[in-house]
N, C-alpha and C positions, 0 to 999 in steps of 0.2 A: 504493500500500500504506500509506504511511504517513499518507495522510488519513484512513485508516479508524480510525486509534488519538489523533491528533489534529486539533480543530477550528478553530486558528488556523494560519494559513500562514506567519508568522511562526518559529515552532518547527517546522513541516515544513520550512522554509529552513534553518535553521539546524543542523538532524540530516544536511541533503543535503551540506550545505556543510562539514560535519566531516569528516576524513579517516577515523573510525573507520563514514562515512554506509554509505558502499555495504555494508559487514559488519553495520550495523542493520537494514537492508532484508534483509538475505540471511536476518538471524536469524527476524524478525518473519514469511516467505514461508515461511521450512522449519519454524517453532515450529507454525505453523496445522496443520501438512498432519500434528503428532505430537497435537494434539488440546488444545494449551494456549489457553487462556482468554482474551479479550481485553484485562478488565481484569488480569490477571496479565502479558499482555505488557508492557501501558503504564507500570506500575510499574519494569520494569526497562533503560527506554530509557535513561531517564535517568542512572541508574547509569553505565552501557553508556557513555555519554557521558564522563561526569566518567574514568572509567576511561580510554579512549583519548587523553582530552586529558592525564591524570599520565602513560601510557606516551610518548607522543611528546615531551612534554615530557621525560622521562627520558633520551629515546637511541631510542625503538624508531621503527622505520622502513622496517616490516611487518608486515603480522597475525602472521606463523609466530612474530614475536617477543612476542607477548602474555602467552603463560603465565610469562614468566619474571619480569613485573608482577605476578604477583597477588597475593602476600605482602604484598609492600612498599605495594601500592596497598591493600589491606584493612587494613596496619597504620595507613593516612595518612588511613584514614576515619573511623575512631571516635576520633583521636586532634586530631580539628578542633577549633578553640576556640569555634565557635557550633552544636556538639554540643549536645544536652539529655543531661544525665546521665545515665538511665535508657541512650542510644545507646553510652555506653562500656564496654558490658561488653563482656570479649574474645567472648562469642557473638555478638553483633550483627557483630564482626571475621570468625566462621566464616559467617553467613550471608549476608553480603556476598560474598564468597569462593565461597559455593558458588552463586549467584543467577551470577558471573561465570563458572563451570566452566559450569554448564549452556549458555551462549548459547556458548562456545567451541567445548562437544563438539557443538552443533549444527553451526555454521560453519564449524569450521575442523576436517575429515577431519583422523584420526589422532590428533586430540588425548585425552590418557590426566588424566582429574582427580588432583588428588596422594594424594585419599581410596582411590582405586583401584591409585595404584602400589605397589610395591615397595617395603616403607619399611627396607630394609636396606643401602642403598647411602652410610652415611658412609666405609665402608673400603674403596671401588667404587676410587677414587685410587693406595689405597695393598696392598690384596689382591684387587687384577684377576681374574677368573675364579672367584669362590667363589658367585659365583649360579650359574653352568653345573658347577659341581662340585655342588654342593646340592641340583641338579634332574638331572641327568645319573647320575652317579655312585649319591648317593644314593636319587633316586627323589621327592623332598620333592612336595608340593603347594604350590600358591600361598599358601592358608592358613598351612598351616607356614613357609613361607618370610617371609611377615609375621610371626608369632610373631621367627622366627629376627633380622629386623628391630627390633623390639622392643626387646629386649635389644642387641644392639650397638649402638643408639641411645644406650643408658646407655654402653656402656665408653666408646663414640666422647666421650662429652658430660666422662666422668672423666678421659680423658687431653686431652683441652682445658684442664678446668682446673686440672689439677697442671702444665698446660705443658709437654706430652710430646706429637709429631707425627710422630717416625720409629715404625716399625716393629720396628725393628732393636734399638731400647734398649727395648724390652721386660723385667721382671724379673718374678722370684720377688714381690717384695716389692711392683710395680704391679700385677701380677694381684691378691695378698692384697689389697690396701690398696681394690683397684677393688670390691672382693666384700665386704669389710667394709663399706666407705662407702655403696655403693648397692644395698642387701639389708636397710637398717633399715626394721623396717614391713610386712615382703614375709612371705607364710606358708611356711613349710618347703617347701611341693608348688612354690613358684614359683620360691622359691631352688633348689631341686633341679634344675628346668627350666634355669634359668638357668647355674648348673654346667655342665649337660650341654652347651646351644651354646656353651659356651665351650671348652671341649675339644673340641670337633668343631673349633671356630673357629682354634683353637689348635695343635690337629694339623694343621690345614691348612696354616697359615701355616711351619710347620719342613718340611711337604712340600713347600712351594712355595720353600725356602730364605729366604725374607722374615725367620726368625728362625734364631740358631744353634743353639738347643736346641730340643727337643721340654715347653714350659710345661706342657703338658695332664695331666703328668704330677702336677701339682704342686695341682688344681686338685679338692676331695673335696667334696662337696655335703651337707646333713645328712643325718644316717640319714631314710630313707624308708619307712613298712611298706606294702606295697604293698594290704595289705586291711584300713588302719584307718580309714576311712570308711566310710559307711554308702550305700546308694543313694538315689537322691533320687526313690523311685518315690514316687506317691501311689495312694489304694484308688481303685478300680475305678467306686465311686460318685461319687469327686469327679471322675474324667474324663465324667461324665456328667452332674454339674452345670458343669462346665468348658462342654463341647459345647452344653448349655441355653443357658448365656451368651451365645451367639452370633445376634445375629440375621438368621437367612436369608433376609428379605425383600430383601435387598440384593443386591448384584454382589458386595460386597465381603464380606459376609457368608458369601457361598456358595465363595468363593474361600477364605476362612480355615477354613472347616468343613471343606472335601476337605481340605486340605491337614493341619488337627491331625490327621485320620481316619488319613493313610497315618502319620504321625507314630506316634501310638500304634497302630497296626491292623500294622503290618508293624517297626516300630520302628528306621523309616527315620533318616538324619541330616537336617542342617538342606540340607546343600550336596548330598546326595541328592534332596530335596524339589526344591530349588531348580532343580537341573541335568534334570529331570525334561521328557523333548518329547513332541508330540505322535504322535512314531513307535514310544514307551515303551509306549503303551498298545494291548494287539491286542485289539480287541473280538470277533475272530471267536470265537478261542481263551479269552476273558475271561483273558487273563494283561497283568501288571505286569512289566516288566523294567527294571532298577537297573543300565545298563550300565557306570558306569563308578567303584565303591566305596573306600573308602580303603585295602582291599590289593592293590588294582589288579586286581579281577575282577568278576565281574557274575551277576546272582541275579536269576530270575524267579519271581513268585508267583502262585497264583493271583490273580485280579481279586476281592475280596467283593463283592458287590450292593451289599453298605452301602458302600462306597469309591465302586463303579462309579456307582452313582446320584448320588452327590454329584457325581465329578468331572462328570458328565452335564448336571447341573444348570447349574454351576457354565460349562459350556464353551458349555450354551446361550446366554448370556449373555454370554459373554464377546468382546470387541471381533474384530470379524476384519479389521478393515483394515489388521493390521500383520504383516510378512514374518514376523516372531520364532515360531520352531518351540515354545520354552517352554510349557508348560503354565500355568502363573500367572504372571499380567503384571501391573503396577501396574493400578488401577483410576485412578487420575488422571494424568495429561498429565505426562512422557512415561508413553506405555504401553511401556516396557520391561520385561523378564525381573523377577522378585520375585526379592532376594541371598539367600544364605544367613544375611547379619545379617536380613533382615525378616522371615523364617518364624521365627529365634530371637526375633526382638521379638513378632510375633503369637502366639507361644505366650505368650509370658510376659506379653501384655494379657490375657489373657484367664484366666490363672491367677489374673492378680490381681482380676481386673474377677469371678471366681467367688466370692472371698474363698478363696482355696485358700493355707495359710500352707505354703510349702517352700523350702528353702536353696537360690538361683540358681533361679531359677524360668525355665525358656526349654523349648526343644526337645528339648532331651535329657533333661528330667523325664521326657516322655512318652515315650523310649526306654526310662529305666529302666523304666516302669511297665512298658511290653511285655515288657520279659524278666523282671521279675517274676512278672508275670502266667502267664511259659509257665513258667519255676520251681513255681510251685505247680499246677500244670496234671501237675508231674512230667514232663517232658520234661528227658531227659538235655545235660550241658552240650554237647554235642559237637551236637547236633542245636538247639539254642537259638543256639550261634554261625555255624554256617551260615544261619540265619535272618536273623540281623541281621547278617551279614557280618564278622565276627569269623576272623581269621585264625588263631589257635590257641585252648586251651582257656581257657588264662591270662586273657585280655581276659575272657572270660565271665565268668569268676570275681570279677571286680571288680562287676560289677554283679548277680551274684546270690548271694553270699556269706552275704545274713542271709536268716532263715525269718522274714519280718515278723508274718506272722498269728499265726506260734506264740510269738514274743516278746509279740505283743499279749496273747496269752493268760495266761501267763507273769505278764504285767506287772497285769493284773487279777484271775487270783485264785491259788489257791495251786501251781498247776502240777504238778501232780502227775501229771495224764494223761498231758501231755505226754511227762515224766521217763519 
């Protein structure tokens, strides 16, 4: 295997002869059969290399012990003294890092990248069981559980440096002091957010006795108005110079066009799109089914022709030599499932790559637009939130609140009709 990436026997000695060899070989045998590239292999042997010589030199003295290297070995690469400057920025730190996650989550069964875990576990130590309360109890999604992560990454990082590590000495005046200090900069709707898991966060910890009082009580986020923004729909024309944008000669083309399609055409979410299999789709019946939604239920649509043909297109095309049930797969090596971050990022290339100017520009533009669109269509709220899976009216409301067209009107001449 390895003579096929290189031509001196020399450095095929020398990779055999490494203890990190036989996990080279293993990577380079199972990368081929996911459809990576040769010269993309050979780029990363090497890494691969200098990587298990800093873990053994470290202490490790087993594969399973690899992952617990890669911070420490990605902070010790850009931080070399026969670096070229341009190699010290902390990104060349994250791509090193993640060049190393991929050859792990090939090799080494089980392995979870840390872009993928749970980033809420600095109070895992000290308030045991608030992830299975979170998700149990509460209901949370993974998504929100990362958000919920997020934020106690901040308290966890504030009471470090005030030099506070129990639990138990918790106040009035570390909670204030943690919400003043790291809220400067932040917008009302995130400080709001952030309030919120912290009185959930907070009620937890007096439930579980970890504190003696109940904080949460003590903990008021600013005023919020629940419909003083605007939606972030765009007109009807620019999702059609949007769709223009796109060129369908490609695999990868065709794979982005269904996907914006069900986006605005059903005004699906991103992690709907994403979570979307091949057993979603009944072509007998031409229906769509979205089984599993963020109020924990499931809506079938008709199939359009314009959806149905794309995804068709789209699927002819698309790789079939991999187990994954997913509807959109990466186009380049691995061919894994598309996240619900990359249907967020493909909307928003292509909004911009349209010239289409809109506040957060991603996937959920093309949600609002949908419910916009059945708003001026006159379809009542109650029958617009069942559509897009809106569990009470409320949720609708936020996203169909302004009459755009009649503002437009309004806005250009003297409104009088309207009135």
């Amino acid at each position: 295997m390895l003579e096929r990436y290189f031509v001196r026997p020399r450095t095929v000695h020398r990779i055999r002869s490494s203890w990190i060899g036989p996990l080279v070989e293993q990577y380079l045998t199972l990368a081929e059969e996911h459809g990576y590239a040769v010269r993309h292999l050979a780029q990363r042997v090497p890494i691969v290399l200098q990587f298990g010589k800093f873990a053994q030199t470290h202490g490790a003295q087993s594969y399973a012990e690899l992952p617990a290297y890669l911070e420490p070995f990605s902070a010790a690469w850009i931080n070399r003294p026969d670096r070229a400057p341009k190699a010290l920025h902390p990104r060349r730190a994250r791509e090193v890092q993640g060049a190393l996650e991929g050859v792990l989550r090939i090799s080494l069964p089980g392995f979870v990248a840390i872009s993928q875990r749970l980033s809420w576990e600095p109070f895992a130590d000290r308030a045991p069981g608030f992830l299975t309360y979170l998700r149990e109890e509460r209901g949370l999604q993974n998504e929100t559980l990362r958000l919920y992560g997020n934020h106690l990454r901040q308290c966890d990082a504030y009471l470090k440096h005030i030099g506070l590590q129990d639990i138990h000495a918790l106040s009035p005046t570390v909670v204030s002091g943690f919400l003043t200090d790291r809220s400067v900069g932040l917008k009302p709707s995130t400080i709001h957010v952030r309030c919120a898991v912290l009185r959930i966060f907070l009620r937890y910890l007096h439930r579980q006795q970890f504190t003696g009082c109940d904080l949460s009580v003590i903990v008021d986020g600013p005023t919020s108005y629940r419909l003083a923004s605007i939606p972030r729909a765009i007109r009807w024309e620019d999702v059609q110079q949007m769709l223009n944008a796109i060129d369908r000669e490609t695999v990868l083309g065709r794979r982005d066009y269904a996907m914006l399609l069900l986006l605005v055409t059903y005004g699906l979410r991103a992690r709907e799109v994403a979570a979307l299999t091949l057993e979603d789709l009944d072509w007998s019946l031409n229906r769509l089914r979205i089984p599993l939604r963020k109020a924990d239920h499931s809506t079938a649509y008709p199939l359009s022709p314009v959806a149905g043909n794309a995804l068709i297109d789209y699927l002819k095309d698309r790789r079939t030599s991999t187990s994954f049930r997913q509807v959109f797969l990466r186009v380049v090596a691995p061919w894994t499932p598309v996240t619900y971050v990359g249907v967020a990022a493909r909307a928003a290339h292509y909004l911009h790559k349209a010239n289409i100017v809109v506040h957060r520009a991603g996937s959920h533009t093309l949600r609002h637009t949908c419910v916009q669109r059945l708003v001026d269509a006159g379809w009542s709220l109650k029958q617009i939130g069942d559509y897009v899976g809106h569990r009470s009216a409320a949720s609708t409301e936020i996203y169909s609140k302004v009459a755009i067209d009649a503002l437009r009107e309004v806005a250009c001449g003297d409104g009088e009709e309207i009135l």
